[in-house]
DSSP file (Angstrom, degrees, kcal/mol; ACC not computed):
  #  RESIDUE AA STRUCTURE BP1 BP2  ACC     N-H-->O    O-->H-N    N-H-->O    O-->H-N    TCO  KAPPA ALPHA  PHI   PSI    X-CA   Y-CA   Z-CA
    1    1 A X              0   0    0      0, 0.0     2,-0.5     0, 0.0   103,-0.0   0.000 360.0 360.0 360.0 135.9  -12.6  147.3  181.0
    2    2 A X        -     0   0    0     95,-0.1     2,-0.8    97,-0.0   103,-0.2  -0.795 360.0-153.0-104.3 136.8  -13.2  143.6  180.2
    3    3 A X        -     0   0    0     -2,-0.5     2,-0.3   101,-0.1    22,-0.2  -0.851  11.7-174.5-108.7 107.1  -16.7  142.4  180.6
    4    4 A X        -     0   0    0     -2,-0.8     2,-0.7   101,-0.3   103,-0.3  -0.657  16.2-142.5 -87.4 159.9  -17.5  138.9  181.5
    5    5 A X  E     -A   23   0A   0     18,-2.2    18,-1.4    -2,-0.3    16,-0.1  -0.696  17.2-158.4-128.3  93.9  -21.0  137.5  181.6
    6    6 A X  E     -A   22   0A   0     -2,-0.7     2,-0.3    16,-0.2    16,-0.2  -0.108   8.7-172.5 -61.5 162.2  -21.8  134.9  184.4
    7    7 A X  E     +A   21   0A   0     14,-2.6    14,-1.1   102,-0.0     2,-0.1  -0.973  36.7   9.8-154.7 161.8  -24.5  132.4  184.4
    8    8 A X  E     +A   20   0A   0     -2,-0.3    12,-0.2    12,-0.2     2,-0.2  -0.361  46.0 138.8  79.9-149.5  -26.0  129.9  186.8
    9    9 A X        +     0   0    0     10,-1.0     2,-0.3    -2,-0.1   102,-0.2  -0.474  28.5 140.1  95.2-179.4  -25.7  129.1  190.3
   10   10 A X  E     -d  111   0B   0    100,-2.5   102,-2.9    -2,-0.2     2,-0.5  -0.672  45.6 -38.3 143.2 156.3  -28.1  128.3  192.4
   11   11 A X  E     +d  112   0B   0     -2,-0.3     2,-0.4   100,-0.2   102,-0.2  -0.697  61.6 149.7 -69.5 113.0  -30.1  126.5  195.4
   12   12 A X  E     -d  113   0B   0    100,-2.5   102,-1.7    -2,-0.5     2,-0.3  -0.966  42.4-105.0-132.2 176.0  -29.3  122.8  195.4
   13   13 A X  E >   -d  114   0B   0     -2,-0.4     3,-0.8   100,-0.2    72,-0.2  -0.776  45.8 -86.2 -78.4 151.5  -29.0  120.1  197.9
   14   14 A X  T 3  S+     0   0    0    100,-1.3    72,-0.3    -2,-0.3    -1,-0.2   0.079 125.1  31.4 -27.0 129.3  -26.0  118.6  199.3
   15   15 A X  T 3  S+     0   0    0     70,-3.1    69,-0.6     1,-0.2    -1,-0.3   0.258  99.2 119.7  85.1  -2.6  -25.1  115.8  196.6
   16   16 A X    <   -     0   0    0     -3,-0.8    69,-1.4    69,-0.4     2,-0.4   0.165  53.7-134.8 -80.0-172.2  -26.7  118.0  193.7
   17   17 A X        +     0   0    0     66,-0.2     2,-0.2    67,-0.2    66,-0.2  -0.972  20.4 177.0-148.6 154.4  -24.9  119.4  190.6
   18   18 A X  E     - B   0  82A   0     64,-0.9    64,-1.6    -2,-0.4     2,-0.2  -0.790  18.7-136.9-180.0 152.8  -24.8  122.7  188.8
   19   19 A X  E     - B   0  81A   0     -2,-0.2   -10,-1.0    62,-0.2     2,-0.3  -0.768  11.5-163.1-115.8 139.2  -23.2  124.4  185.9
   20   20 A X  E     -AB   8  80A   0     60,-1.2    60,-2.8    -2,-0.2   -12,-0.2  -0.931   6.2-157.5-130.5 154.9  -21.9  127.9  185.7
   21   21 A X  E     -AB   7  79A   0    -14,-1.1   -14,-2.6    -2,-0.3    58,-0.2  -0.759  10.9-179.8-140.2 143.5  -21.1  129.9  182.4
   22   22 A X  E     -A    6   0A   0     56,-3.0    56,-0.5   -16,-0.2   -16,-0.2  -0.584  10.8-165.3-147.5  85.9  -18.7  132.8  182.0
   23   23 A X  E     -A    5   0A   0    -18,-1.4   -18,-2.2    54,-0.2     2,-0.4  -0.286   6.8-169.9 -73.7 162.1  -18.4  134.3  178.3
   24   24 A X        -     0   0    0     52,-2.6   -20,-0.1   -20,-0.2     2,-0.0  -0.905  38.6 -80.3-136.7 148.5  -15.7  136.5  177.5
   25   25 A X     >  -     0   0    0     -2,-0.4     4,-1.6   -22,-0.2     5,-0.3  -0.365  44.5-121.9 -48.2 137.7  -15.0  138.8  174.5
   26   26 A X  H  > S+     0   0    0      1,-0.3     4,-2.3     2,-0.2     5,-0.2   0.880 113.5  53.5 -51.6 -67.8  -13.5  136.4  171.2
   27   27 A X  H  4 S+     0   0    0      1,-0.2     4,-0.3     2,-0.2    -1,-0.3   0.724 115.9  36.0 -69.8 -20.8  -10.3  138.5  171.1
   28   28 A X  H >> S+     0   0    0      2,-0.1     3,-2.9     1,-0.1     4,-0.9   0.935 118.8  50.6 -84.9 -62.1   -9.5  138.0  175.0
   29   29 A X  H >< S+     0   0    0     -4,-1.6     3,-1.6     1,-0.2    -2,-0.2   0.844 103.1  61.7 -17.0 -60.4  -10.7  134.3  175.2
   30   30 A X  T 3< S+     0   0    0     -4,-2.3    -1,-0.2    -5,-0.3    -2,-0.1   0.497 115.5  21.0 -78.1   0.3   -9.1  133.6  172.8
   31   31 A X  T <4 S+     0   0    0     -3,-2.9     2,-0.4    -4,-0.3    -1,-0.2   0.270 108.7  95.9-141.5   5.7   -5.4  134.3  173.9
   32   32 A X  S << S-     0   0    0     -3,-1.6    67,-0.1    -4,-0.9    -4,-0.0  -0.856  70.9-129.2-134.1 122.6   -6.2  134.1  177.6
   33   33 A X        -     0   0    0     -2,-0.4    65,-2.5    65,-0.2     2,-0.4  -0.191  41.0-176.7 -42.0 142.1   -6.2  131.5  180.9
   34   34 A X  E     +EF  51  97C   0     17,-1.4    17,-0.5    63,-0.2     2,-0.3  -0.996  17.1 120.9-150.0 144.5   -9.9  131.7  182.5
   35   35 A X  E     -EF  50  96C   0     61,-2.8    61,-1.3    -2,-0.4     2,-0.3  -0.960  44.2 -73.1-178.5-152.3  -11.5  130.1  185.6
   36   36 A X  E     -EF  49  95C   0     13,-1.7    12,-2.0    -2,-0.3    13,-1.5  -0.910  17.0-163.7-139.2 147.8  -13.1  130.8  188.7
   37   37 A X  E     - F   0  94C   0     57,-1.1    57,-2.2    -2,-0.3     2,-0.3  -0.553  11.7-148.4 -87.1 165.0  -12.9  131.9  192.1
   38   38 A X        -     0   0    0      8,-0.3     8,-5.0    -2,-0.2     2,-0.4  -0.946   5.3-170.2-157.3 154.0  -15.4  131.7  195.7
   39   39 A X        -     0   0    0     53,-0.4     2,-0.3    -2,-0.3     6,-0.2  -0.981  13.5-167.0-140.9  88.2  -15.8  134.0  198.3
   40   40 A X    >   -     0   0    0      4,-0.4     3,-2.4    -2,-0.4    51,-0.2  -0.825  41.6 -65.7 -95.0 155.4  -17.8  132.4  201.1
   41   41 A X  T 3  S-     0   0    0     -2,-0.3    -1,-0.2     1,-0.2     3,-0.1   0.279 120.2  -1.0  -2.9 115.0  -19.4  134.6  204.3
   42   42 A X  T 3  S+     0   0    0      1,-0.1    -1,-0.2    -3,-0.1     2,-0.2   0.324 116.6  97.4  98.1 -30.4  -16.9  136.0  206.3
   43   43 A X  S <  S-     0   0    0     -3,-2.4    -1,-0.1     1,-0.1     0, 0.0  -0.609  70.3-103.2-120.6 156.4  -13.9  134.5  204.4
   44   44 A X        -     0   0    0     -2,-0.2    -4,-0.4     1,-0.1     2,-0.2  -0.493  49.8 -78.1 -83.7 174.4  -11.5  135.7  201.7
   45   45 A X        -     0   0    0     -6,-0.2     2,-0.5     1,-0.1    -6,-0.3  -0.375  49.8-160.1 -75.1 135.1  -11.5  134.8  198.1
   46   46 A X        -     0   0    0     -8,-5.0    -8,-0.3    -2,-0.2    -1,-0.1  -0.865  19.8-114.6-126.9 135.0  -10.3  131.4  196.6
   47   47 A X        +     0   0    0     -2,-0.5   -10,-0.3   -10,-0.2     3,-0.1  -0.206  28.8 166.2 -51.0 124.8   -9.2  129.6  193.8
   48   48 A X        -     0   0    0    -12,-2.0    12,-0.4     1,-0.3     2,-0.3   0.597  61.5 -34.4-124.6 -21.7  -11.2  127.0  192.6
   49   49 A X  E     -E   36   0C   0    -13,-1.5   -13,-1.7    10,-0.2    -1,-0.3  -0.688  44.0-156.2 172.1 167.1   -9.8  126.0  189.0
   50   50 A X  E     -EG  35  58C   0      8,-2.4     8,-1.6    -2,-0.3     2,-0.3  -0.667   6.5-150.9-138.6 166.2   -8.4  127.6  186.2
   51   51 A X  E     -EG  34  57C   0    -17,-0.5   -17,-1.4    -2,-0.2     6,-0.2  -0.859  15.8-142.8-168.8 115.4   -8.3  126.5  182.3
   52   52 A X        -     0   0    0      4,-1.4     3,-0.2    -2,-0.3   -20,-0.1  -0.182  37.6 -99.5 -70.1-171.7   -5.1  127.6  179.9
   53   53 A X  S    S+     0   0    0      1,-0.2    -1,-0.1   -22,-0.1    18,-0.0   0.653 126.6  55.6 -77.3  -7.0   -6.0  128.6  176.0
   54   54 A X  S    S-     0   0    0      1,-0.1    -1,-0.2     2,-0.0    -2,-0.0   0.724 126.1 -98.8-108.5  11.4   -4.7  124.9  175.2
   55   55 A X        +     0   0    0      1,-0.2     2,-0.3    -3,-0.2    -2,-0.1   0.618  66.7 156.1 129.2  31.9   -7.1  123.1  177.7
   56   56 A X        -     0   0    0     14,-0.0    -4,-1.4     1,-0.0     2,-0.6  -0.475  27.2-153.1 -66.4 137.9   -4.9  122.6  180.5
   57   57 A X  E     +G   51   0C   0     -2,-0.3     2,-0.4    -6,-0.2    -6,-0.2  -0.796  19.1 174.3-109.4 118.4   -6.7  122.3  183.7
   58   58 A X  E     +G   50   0C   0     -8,-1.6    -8,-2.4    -2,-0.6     2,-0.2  -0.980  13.8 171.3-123.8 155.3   -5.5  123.2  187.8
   59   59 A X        -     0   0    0     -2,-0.4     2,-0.4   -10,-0.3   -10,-0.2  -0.625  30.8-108.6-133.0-157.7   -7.9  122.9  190.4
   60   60 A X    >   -     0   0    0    -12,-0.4     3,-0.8     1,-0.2     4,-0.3  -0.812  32.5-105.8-111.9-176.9   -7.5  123.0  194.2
   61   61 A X  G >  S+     0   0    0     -2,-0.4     3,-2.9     1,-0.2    -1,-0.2   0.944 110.6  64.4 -65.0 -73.3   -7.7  120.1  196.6
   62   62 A X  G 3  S+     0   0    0      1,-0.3    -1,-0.2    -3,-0.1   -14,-0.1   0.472 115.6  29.1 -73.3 -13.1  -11.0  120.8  198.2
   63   63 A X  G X> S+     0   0    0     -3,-0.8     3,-2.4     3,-0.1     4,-2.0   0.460  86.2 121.3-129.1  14.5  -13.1  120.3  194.6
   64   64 A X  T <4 S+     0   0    0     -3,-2.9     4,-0.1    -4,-0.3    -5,-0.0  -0.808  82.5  25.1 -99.9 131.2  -10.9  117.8  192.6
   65   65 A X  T 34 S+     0   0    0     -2,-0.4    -1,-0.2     2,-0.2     3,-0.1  -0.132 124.9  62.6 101.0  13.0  -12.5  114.8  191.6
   66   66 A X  T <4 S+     0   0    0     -3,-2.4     2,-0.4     1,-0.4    17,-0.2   0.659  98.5  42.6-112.4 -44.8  -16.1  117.2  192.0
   67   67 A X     <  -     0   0    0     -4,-2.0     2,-0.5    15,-0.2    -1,-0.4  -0.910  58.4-166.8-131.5 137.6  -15.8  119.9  189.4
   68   68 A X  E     -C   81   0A   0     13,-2.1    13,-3.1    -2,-0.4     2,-0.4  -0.961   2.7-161.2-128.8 134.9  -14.8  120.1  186.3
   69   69 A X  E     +C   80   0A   0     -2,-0.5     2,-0.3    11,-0.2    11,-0.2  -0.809  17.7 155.5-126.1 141.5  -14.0  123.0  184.2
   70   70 A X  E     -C   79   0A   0      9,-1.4     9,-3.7    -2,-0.4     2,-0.2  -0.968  27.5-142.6-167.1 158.1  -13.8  123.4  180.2
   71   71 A X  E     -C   78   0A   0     -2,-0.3     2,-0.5     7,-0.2     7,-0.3  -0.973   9.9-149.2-138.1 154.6  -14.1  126.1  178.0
   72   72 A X  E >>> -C   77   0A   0      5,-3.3     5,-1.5    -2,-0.2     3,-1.1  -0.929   9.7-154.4-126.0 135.8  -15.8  125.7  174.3
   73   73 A X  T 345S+     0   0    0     -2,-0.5    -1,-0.1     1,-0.2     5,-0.0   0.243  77.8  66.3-122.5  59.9  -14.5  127.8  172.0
   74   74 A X  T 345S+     0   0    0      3,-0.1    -1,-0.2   -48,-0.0   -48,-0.0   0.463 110.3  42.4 -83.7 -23.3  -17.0  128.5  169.6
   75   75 A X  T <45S-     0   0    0     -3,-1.1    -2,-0.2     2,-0.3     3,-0.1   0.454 102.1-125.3-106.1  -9.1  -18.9  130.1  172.0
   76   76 A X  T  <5 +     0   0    0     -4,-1.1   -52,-2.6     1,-0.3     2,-0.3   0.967  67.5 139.6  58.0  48.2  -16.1  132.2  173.9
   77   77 A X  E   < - C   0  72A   0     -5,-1.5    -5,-3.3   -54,-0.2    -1,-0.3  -0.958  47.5-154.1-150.8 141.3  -17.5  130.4  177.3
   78   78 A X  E     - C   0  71A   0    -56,-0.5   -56,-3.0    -2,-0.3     2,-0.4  -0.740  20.6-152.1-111.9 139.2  -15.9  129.1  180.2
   79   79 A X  E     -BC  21  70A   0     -9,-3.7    -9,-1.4    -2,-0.2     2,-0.5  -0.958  15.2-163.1-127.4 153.2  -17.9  126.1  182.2
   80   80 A X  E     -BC  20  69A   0    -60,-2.8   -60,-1.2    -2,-0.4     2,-0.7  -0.950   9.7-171.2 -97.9  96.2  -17.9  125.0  185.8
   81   81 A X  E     -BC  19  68A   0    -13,-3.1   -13,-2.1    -2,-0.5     2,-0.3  -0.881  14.5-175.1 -96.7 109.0  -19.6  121.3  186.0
   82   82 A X  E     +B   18   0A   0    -64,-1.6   -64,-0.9    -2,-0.7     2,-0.3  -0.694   4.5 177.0-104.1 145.1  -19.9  121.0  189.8
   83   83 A X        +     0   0    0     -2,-0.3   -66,-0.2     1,-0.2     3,-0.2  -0.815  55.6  28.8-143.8 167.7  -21.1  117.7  190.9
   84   84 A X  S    S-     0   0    0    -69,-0.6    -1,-0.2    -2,-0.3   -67,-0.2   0.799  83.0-152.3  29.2  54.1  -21.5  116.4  194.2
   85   85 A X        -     0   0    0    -69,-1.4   -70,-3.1    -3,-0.2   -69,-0.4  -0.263  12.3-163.3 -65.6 121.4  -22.1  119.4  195.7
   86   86 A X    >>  -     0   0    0    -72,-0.3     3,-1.7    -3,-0.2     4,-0.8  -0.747  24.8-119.6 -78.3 142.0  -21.4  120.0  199.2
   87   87 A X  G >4 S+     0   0    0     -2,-0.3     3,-1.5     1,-0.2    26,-0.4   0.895 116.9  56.6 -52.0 -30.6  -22.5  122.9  202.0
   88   88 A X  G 34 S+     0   0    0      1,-0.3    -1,-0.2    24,-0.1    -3,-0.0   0.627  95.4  67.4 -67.6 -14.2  -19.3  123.9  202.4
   89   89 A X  G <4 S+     0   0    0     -3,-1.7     2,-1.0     1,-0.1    -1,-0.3   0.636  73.3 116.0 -33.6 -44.7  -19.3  124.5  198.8
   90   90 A X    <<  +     0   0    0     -3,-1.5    22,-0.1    -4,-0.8    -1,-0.1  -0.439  39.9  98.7 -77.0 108.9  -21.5  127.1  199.2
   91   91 A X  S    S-     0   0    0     -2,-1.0    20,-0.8    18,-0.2     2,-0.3   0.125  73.4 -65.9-143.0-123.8  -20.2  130.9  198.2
   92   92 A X  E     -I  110   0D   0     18,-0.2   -53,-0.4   -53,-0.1    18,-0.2  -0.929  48.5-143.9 -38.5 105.2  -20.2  133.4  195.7
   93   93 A X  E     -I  109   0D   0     16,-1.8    16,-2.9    -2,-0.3     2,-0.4  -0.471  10.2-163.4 -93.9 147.8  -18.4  132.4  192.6
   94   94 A X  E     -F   37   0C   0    -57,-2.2   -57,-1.1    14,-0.2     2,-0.2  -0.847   7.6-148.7-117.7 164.0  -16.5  134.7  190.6
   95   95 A X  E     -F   36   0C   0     -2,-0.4    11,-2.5   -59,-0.2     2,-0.4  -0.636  26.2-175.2-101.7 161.7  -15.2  134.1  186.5
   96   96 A X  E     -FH  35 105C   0    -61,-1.3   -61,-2.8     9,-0.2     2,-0.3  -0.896  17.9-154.7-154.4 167.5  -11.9  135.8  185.8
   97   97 A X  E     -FH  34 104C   0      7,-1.6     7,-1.8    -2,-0.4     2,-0.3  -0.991  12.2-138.6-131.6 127.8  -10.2  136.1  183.0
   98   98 A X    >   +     0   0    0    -65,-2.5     3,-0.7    -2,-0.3     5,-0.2  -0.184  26.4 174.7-147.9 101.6   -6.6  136.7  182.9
   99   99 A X  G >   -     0   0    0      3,-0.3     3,-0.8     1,-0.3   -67,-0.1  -0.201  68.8 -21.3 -88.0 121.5   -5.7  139.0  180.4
  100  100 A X  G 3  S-     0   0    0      1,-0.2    -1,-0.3    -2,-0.1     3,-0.1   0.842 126.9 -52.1   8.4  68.6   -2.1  140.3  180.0
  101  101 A X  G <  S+     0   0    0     -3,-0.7     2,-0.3     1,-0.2    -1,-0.2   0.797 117.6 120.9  43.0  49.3   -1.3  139.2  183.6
  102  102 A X    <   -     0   0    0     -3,-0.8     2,-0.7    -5,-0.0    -3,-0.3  -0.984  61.5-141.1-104.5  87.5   -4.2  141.1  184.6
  103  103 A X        -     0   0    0     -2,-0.3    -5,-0.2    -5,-0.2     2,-0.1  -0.792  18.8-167.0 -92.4 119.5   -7.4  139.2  186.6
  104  104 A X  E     -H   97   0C   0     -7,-1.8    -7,-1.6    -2,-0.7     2,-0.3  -0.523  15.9-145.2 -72.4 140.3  -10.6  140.8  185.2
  105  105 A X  E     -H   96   0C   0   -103,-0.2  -101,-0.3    -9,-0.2    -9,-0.2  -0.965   6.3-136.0-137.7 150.3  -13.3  139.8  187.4
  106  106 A X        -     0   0    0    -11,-2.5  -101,-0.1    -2,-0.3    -9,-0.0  -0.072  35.6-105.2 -75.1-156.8  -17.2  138.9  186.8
  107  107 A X        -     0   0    0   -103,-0.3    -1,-0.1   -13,-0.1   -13,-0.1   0.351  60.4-132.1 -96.8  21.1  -20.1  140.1  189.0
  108  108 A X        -     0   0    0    -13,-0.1     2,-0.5     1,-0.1   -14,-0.2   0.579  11.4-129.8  44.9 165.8  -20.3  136.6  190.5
  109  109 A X  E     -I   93   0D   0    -16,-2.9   -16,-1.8  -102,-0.1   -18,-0.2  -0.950  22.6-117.9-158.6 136.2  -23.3  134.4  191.1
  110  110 A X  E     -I   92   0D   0     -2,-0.5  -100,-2.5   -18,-0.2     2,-0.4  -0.359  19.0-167.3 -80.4 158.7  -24.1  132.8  194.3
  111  111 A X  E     -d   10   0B   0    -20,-0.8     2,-0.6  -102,-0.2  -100,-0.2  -0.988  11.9-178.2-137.4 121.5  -24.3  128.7  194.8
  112  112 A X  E     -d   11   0B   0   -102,-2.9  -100,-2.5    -2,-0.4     2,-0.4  -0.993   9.2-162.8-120.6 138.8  -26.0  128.0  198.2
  113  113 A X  E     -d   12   0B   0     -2,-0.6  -100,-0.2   -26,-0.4   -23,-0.2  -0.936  10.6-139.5-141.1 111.3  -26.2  124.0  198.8
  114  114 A X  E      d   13   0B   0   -102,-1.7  -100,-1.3    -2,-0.4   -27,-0.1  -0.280 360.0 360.0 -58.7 133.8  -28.3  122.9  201.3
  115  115 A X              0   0    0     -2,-0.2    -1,-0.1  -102,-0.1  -102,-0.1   0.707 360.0 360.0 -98.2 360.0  -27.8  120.1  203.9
């Protein structure tokens, strides 16, 4: 079982910013694609951006030009920098990791943005 360890999240308003953290074990960082998911009320889970091991980036439509995602590896951590935060924005965010074409998932960490 692969264990990631979220961080962050949060109450913000509507125009606000926050960072979420997802560490990984060295030897799977290190050889493995990582990013994030969200899950709002009601709705199924969705991609929200992904980051290879050589620092390649996808995001979907609905947060590119918002969020930005980068992973340092000295620390074995994946970041979310979400900016201009919207309500709709607001879900449970999940980390994955994805480990011999495997998605390992964290225990997610909620982002509520207020209007």
């Amino acid at each position: 079982q692969v264990q990631l360890m979220e961080s962050g999240g949060g109450l913000v308003q509507a125009g606000g910013s926050l960072r979420l953290s997802c560490a990984a074990p060295r030897d799977i960082f290190s050889v493995s694609p990582m990013g994030w998911y969200r899950q709002a009320p009601g709705k199924e889970r969705v991609f929200v951006a992904e980051i290879g091991t050589s620092g390649k980036t996808k995001y979907a439509d609905s947060v590119k030009g918002r969020f930005t995602i980068s992973r340092d590896n000295a620390l074995n951590t994946v970041y979310l920098q979400m900016n201009n935060l919207k309500p709709e924005d607001t879900a449970v965010y999940y980390c994955f990791v994805n480990y011999y074409l495997r998605n390992y998932w964290g225990q997610g960490t909620q982002v509520t943005v207020s209007s």
